[in-house]
N, C-alpha and C positions, 0 to 999 in steps of 0.2 A: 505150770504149777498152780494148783488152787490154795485161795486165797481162804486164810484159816484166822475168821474173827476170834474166838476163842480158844486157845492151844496151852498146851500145860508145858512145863519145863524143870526140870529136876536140877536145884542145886545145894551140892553138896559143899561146907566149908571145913576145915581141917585150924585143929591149934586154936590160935589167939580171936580167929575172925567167925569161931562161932558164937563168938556176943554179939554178931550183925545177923543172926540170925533173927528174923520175925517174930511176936509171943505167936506161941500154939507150934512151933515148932519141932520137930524130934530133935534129938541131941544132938544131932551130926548135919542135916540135910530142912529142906522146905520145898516144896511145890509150889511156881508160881504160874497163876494162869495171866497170859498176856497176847498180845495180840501176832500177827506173822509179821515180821520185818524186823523185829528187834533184834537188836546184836547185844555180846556179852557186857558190853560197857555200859548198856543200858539197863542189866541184871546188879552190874556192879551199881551203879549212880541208885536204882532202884532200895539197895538194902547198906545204903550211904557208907559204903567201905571205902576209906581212903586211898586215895590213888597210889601212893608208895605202898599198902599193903599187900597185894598181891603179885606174890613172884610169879607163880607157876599156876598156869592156867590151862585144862586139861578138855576137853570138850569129846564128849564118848569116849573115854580112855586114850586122846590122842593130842599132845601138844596144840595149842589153839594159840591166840591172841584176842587183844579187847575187839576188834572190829568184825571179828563174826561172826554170820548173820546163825541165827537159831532156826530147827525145825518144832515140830509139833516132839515131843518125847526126849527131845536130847535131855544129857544130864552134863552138867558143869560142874569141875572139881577146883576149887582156887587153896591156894598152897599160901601161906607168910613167907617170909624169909626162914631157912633154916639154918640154923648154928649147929657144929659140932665138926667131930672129925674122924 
């Protein structure tokens, strides 16, 4: 795999944790460019989201966790807790 100093990544925040989005943001999502080797926990510490807030962590549309590693284009969805019934 080649090694990608500069690679973009899409994520997207739902609910309460769109106040941790960056200014110049859209409403919903941000574009960060960073380097290849970072993992989600590193997007999370990046946009200072507290660690109890994210339940549900979605990476391409597919169940992830904090320790995975990113490509160049993936998009990241993090969820709050949800209340209801």
């Amino acid at each position: 795999m080649a090694y990608i100093e500069n690679m973009k990544v899409k994520v997207r925040l739902f609910a309460n944790l769109r106040d941790y989005l960056p200014p110049g943001s859209d409403r919903f999502s941000c574009e960060i460019e960073t380097n290849d080797g970072i993992r989600v926990e590193d997007i999370l510490n990046h946009l200072k989201i507290p660690d109890d807030l994210p339940k549900i962590i979605l990476l391409n549309g597919i169940n992830s966790n904090r320790e995975e590693s990113l490509k160049e284009g993936d998009v990241i969805s993090i969820f709050p807790p949800i209340a209801g019934g």
